[in-house]
C-alpha positions as a printed Julia matrix, in Angstrom:
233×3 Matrix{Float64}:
 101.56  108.29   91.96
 103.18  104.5    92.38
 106.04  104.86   94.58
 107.23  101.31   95.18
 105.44   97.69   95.78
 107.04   95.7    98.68
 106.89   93.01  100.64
 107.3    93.26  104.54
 110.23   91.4   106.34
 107.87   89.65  108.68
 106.08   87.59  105.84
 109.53   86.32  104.84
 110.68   85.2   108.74
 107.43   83.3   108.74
 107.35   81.99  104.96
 110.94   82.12  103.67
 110.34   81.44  100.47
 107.35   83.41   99.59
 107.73   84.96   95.84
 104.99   87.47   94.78
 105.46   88.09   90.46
 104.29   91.58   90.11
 103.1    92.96   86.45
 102.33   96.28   85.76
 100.31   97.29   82.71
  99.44  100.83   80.8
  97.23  101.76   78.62
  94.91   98.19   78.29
  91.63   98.07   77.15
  89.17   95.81   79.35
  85.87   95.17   77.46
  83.67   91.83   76.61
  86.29   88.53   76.38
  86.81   87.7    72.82
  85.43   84.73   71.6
  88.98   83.15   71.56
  89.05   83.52   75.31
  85.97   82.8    76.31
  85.76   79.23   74.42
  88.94   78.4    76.14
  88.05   79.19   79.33
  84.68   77.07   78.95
  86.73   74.25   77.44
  89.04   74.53   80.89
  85.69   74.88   83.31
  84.35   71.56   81.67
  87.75   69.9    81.46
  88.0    70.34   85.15
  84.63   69.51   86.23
  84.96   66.22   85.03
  88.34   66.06   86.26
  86.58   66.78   89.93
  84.27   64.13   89.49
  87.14   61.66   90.06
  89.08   63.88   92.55
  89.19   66.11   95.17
  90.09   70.12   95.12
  93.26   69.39   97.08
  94.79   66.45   94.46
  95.99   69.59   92.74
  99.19   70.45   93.14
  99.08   74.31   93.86
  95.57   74.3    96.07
  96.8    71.35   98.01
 100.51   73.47   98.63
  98.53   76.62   99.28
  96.5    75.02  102.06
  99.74   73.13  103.56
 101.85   76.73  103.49
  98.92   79.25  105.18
  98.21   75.62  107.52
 101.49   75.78  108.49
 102.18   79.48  109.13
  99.11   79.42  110.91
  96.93   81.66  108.48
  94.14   79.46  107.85
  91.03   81.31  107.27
  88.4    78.57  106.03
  86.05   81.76  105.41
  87.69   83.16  102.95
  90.14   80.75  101.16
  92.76   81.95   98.51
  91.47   83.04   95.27
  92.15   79.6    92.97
  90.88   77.66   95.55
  87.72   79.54   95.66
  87.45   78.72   91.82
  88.25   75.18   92.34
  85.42   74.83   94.46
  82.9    76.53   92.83
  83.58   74.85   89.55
  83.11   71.16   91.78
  79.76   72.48   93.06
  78.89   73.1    88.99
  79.35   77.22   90.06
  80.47   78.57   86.96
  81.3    82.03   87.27
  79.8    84.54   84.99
  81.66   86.76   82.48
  82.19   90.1    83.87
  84.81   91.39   81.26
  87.99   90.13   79.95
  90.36   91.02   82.62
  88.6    89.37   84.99
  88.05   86.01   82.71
  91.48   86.05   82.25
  93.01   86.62   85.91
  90.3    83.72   86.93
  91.61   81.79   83.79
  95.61   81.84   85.4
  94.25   80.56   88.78
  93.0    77.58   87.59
  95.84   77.39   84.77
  99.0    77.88   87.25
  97.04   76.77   90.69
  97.8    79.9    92.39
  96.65   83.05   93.31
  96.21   85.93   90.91
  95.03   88.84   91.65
  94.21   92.44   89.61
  93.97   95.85   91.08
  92.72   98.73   89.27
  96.11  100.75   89.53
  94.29  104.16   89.97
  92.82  103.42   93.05
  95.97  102.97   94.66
  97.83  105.77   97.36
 101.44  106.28   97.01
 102.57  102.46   97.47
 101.47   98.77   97.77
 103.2    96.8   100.64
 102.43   92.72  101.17
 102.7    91.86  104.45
 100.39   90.72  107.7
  96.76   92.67  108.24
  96.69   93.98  111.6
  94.02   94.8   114.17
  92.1    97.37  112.2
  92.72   95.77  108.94
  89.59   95.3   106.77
  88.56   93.69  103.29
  85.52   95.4   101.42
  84.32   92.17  100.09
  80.71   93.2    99.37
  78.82   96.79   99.93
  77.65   95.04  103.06
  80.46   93.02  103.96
  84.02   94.04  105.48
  86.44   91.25  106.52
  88.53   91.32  109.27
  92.03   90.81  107.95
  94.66   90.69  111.15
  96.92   87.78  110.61
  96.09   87.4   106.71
  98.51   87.88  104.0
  97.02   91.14  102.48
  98.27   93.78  100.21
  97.64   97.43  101.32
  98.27  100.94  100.88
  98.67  104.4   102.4
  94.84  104.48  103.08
  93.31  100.61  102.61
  93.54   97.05  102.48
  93.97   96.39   98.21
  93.48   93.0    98.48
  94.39   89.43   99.62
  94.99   85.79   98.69
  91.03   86.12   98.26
  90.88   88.78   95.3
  91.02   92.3    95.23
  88.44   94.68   97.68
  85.29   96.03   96.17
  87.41   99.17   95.13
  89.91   98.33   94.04
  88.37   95.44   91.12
  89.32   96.37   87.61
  86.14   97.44   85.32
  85.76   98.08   81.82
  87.1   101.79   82.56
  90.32  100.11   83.8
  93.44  101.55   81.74
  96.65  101.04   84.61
  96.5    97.41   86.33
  98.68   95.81   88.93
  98.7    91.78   88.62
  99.92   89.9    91.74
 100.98   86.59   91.51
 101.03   84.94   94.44
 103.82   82.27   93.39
 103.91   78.96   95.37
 107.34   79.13   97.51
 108.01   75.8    96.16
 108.81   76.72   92.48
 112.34   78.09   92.08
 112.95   81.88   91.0
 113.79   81.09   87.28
 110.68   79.22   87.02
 108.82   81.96   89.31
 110.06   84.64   86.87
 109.46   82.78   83.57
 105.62   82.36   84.72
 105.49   85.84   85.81
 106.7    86.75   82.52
 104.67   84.7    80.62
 101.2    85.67   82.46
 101.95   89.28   81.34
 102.75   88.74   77.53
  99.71   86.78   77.48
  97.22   89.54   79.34
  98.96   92.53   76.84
  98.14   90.03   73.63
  94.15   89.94   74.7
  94.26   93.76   76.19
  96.94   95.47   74.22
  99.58   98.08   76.05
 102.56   97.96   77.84
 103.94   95.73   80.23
 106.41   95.66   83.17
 107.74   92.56   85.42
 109.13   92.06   88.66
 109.57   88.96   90.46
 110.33   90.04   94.71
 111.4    87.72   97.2
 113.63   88.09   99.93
 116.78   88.7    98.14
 114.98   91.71   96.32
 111.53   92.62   98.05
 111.36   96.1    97.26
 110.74   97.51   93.5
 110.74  101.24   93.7
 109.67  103.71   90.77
 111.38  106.95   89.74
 109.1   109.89   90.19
């Protein structure tokens, strides 16, 4: 069972502003994107694309902040670049991702919309807590069945057993499938938007995921005035 989600006191001494918008949602039903979705996510892909013929990745706002922040806090790691950027990227190189389900369209669909990253986590496949901090020495992301990723230094979100995820996406077990009922959404706010703003965004990325997936949702914006949100067992 969920105990609590946190965020560890060292992230804040090196990034004092850094805002994570946490949504928890029950009872959804992942399956094939409707066709509402899907045509406006194609309509964004295409909308970019030629928007990247005339510009680079970093000309928008949020990539361009993203890279300045981990640049500047010293958590670079040009191998494995936040999650948005990623998308940014692969959209320039004409790499359209491919529809996996309608979670996933949609999480990939607020990256690009809000320039930041978003991330979903099967909530079942998660020990006792989730806690955002620094990965250390024997920290690891499953990317692929092949593939673990050293994570000291990195901004990851772990818990009692494993590394959940990062600014890169969630690991290999923890991805949300079509089996998916419980999700946790992290959004990875940049520190430059204030909290009202943070929180209204938050807010508004969960209504919209519950309208396209049904059940419930709940919202938390942490920071370092409130880091910890704690459930009642």
């Amino acid at each position: 069972m969920l105990k609590d989600i946190s965020i560890s006191s060292a992230v804040f001494k090196i990034i004092p502003s850094f805002q994570c918008g946490v949504n928890i949602y029950r009872d959804i039903v992942i399956d094939d994107s409707p066709g509402m979705l899907r045509g406006r996510v194609d309509f964004f892909h295409k909308q970019i694309q030629m928007d990247l013929l005339d510009q680079s990745v970093y000309d928008y706002t949020g990539v361009r902040q993203w890279q300045q922040i981990l640049e500047q806090a010293g958590l670079i790691d040009r191998s494995l670049p936040p999650l948005h950027e990623q998308l940014y990227k692969n959209l320039q190189a004409d790499n359209i991702p491919p529809s996996e389900h309608s979670g996933e369209d949609l999480i990939h669909f607020f990256n690009l919309q809000y320039e930041t990253p978003v991330i979903l986590i099967d909530a079942d496949t998660v020990f006792d807590y989730v806690k955002i901090g620094f990965g250390v020495e024997q920290d690891q992301l499953q990317i692929t069945e092949n593939h673990l990723h050293p994570m000291y230094g990195q901004i990851i979100a772990k818990d009692r057993k494993k590394t959940l995820a990062s600014l890169s996406g969630p690991g290999l077990d923890s991805r949300t499938s079509r089996s998916t009922t419980t999700a946790i959404q992290l959004t990875f706010i940049r520190p430059q938007l204030s909290n009202d703003s943070a929180a209204e965004l938050t807010q508004a990325v969960g209504d919209m995921f519950t309208q396209i997936h049904g059940g419930t949702v709940e919202s938390r914006l942490l920071r370092a005035a409130s880091p910890v949100w704690e459930f009642s067992l």
